[in-house]
C-alpha positions as CSV (number, residue, x, y, z in Angstrom):
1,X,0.0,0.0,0.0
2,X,1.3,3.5,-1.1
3,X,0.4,5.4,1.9
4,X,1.3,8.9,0.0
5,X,-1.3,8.1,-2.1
6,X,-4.1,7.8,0.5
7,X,-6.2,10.2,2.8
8,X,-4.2,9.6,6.2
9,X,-2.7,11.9,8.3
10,X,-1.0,10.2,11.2
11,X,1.0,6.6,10.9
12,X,2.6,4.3,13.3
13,X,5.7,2.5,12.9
14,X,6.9,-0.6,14.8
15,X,10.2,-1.8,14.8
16,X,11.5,-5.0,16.5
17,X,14.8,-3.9,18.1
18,X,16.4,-7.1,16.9
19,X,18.2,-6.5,13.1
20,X,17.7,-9.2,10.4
21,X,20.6,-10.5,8.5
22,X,20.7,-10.6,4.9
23,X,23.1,-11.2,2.5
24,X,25.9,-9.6,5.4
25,X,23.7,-6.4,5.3
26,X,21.6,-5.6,8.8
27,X,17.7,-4.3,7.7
28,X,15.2,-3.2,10.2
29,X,12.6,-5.7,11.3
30,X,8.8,-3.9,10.6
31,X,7.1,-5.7,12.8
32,X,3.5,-3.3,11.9
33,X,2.3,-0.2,10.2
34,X,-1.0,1.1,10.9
35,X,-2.2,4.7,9.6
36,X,-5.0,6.6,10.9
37,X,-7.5,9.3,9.7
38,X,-7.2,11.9,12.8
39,X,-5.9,12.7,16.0
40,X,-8.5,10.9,18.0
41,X,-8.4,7.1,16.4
42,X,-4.3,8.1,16.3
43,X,-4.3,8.5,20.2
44,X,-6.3,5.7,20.6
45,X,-4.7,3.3,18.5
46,X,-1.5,4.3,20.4
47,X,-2.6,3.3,23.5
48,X,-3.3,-0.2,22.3
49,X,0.0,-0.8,20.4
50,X,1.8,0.8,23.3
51,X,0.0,-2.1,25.3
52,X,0.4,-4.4,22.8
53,X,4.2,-4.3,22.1
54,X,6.1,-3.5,25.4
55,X,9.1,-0.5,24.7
56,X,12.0,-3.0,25.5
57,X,11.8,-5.0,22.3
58,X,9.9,-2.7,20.5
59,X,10.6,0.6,19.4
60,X,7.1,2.5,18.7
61,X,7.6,5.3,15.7
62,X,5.2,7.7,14.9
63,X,4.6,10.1,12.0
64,X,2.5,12.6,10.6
65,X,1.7,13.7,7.1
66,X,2.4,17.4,6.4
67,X,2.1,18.7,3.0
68,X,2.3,15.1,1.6
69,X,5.8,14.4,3.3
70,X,5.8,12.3,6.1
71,X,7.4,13.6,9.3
72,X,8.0,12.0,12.5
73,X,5.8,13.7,15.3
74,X,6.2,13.4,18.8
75,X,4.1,10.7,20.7
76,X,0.6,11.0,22.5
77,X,0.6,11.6,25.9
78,X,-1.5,8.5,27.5
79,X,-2.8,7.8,30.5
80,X,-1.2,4.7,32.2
81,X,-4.5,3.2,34.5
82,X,-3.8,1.1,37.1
């Protein structure tokens, strides 16, 4: 999927911290990509990836589409409930 081509704003990005090895080259393993529409599914669907995939093997990337770049944005502020 070509997500410059679609009608999202916000995407997240995650990484397994382990590298694959490929022909003696090291490439990034995505483990998921999901894209949302606004701010509010964004947040949301933050909060259950952050659940989901815990920060020490995982490293959680998120970006936003300005201008039909895409630009990494700073994380949503969640509430951790007890």
């Amino acid at each position: 999927m070509n997500f410059n081509q679609c009608d999202y704003t916000y995407l997240i990005k995650i990484i397994s911290k382990e590298k694959i090895v490929y022909d003696k080259t090291e490439y990034q393993n995505v483990i998921e990509k999901c894209v949302f529409s606004n701010r509010k599914t964004f947040k949301q669907g933050y909060k259950e990836l952050s659940k989901k995939y815990n920060e020490e093997n995982y490293l959680i990337l998120t970006y936003q589409k300005i201008r039909r770049s895409w630009y990494e944005c700073p994380k949503p502020r969640i509430r951790i409930e007890k």
